[in-house]
N, C-alpha and C positions, 0 to 999 in steps of 0.2 A: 388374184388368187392363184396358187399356186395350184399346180396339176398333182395327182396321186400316180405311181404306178402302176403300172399291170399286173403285177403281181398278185396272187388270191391269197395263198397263206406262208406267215414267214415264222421261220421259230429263229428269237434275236436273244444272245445270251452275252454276259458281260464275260470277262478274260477269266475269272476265279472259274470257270465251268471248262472243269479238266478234258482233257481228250482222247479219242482213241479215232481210228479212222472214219467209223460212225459218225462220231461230232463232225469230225475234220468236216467232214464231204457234206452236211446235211444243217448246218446252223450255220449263224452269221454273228461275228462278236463284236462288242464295243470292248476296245481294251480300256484296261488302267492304267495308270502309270505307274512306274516305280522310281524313286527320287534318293538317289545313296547320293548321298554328299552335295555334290554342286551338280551331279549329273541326274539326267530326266529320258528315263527310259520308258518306251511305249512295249506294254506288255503283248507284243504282236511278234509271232513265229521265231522268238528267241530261244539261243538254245542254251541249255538248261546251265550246263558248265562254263560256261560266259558269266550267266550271271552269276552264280555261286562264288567262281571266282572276284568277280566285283563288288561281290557284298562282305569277302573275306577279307580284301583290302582297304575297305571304309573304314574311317578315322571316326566319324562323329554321328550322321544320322543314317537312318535307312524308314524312310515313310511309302505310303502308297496315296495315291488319288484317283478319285471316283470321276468314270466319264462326264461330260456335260450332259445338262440336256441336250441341248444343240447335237450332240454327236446321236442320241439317239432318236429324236426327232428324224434325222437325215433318214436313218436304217430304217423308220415308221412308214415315212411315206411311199417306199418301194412296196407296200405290200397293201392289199384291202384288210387283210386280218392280221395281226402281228401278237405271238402268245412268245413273253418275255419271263426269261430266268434273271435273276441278280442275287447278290449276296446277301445274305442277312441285315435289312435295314439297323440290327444293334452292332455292326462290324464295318460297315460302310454308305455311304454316299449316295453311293449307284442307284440303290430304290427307289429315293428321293429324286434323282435327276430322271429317272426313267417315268417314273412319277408327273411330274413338272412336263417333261415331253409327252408323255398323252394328255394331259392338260391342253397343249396347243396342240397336237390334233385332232381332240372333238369341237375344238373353237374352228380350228380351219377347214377340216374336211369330217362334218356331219357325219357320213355315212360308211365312215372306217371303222374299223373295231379293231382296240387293243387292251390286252390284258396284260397287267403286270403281277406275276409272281413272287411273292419276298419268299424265298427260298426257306430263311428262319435258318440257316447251316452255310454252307460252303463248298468246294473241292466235287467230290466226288457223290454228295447228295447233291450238286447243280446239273453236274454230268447224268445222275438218275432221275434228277424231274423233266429234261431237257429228252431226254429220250421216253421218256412216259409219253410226253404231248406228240412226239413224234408216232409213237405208235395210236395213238387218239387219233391222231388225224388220217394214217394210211386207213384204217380201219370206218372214216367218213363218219367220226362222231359230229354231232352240230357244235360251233362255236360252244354253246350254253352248257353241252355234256363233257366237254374238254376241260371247263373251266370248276365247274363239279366235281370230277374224279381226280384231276390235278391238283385241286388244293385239298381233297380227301387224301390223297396221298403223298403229299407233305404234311400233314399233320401226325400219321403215324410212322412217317419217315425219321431211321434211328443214324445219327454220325457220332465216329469214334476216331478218337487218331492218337497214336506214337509217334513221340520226335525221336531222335538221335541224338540231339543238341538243343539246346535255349538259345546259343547264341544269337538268333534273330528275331526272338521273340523280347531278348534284351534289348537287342539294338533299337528294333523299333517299339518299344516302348510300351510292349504288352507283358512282359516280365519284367520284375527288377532286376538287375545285373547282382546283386546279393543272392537273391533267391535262385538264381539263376547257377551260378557259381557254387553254390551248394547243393543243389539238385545233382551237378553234373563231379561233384568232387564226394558225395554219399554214394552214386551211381544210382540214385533212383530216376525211375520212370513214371513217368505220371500217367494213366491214363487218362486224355480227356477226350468231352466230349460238346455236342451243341443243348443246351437247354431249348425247353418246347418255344420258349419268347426267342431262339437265334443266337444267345450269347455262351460264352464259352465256361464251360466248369469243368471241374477236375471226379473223374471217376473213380477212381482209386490211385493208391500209389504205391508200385513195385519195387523190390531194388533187383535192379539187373534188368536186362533187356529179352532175353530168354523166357525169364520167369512174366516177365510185361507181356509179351505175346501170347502165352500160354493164358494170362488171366486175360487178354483180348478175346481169344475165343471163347472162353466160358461164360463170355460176357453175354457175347451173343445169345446165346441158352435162357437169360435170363429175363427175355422179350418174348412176350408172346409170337408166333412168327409164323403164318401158313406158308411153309420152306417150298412147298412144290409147286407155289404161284407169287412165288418172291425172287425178286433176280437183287444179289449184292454185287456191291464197285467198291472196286479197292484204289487209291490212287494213289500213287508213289514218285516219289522225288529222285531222280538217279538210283532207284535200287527196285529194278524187274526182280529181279532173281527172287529178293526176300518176299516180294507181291506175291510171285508166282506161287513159292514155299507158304504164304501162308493161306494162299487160295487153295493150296491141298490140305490144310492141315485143316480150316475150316470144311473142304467139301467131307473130309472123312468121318466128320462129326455132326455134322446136317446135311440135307440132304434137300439145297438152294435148287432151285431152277435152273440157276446159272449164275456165273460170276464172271462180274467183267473186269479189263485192267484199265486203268488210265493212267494219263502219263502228266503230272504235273505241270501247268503253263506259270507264268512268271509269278504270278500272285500268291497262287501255293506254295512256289518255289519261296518264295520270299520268309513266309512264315511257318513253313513247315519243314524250311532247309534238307541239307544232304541226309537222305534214308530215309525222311519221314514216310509215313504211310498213315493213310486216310481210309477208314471206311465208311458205309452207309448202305441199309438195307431197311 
């Protein structure tokens, strides 16, 4: 039988759970892959223009893949309690795998606790439940109240996001390259967002990118929201500046707790390409 850890509590999140120094310093990630062409990149401290460029030169596919269990199993048994983030079980793998590895270990080690959160979103709603649990735990909620108030808040937990571009949402197979190509040759913006089941729908559609942003934040308005015990994340793809710009244009019109920035890791990078930006509040 194998030995458990010293460790008391871990917070283990997969690579789509964007960052800022926060994350950096205080979670532990299982990456994904990302697979352009013939090449297999591990979504671990890549930097952003690397890949972008390597996805602009791909010829034929651009997929991702969801850690093993095996890989998270590893991360499980460093800790007696372990409260895990992953991507929307209807967008990827990683649930399932993370899923599969608490399976073996309440077979191997009885007396561990681990909880798996299906996010039901992405990006920058992984980076806000991941720091939810974070502050659950400085705060010395019990395992059982952490796990309570964190999937109460992923339930009313709202994600929205703008591309720049379809191209990689063509590439890898979640746009048609038709649709794709006329989205970007009309100049419309789609706003989309996560459905309450995790899967992706389209919230309106803009033409022009200005006018897209503009009905981003009004969007906001349109959620019920106690703004002064709500903190929103914005995550962004190679573009702070437009993050920062539209983290003032939304605080001038509500009046959030706080808003945080994040900076897209590969996974986002991947499908939400150059400019995109992700929120969630």
């Amino acid at each position: 039988m194998e030995n458990i850890s010293g460790f008391e509590n871990g917070i283990i999140v997969d690579s789509c759970t964007d960052i800022n120094e926060q994350i950096k310093d205080n979670f532990e990630t299982i990456p994904l892959r990302i697979l352009i062409d013939d090449d297999e990149i591990i979504d671990e401290n890549l930097d952003t223009q690397f890949l972008l460029d390597m996805i602009k030169k791909s010829k034929h596919s651009l997929k991702t893949a969801c850690p093993s269990p095996g890989e998270y199993y590893e991360a499980f048994k460093k800790y007696k309690n372990s409260f895990v983030v992953t991507l929307s079980d209807k967008l990827s793998g990683s649930y399932g795998s993370a899923m599969t590895a608490c399976a073996m270990m309440k077979e191997n080690f009885p007396d561990s606790f681990v909880h798996i959160f299906n996010s039901k979103s992405a990006s920058a709603a992984q980076s806000m439940i991941s720091i939810k649990i974070k502050e659950l735990l400085d705060a010395s909620y019990t395992k059982e109240e952490i796990v309570e108030q964190t999937t109460a808040y992923i339930e009313k937990l709202k994600t929205m996001f703008i591309l720049d571009s379809y191209e990689h949402l063509a590439k890898a197979g979640r746009l048609s390259r038709v649709k794709a190509s006329f989205a970007t040759f009309m100049h419309i913006s789609p706003i989309m967002g996560a459905t309450d089941e995790g899967e992706i729908d389209v919230l309106d559609k803009v033409r022009g990118k200005k006018k897209a942003f503009n009905r981003l934040v009004q969007l906001i308005g349109e959620h019920a929201v106690d703004y002064e015990n709500t903190v929103l994340g914005i995550s962004h793809v190679n573009a702070l500046e437009k993050a920062q710009a539209l983290k003032n244009d939304i605080l001038e019109k509500y009046p959030f707790k706080d808003i945080m920035i994040f900076e897209a890791r590969g996974i986002s990078t991947v499908y939400a390409d150059d400019g995109g930006i992700v929120i969630a509040f």
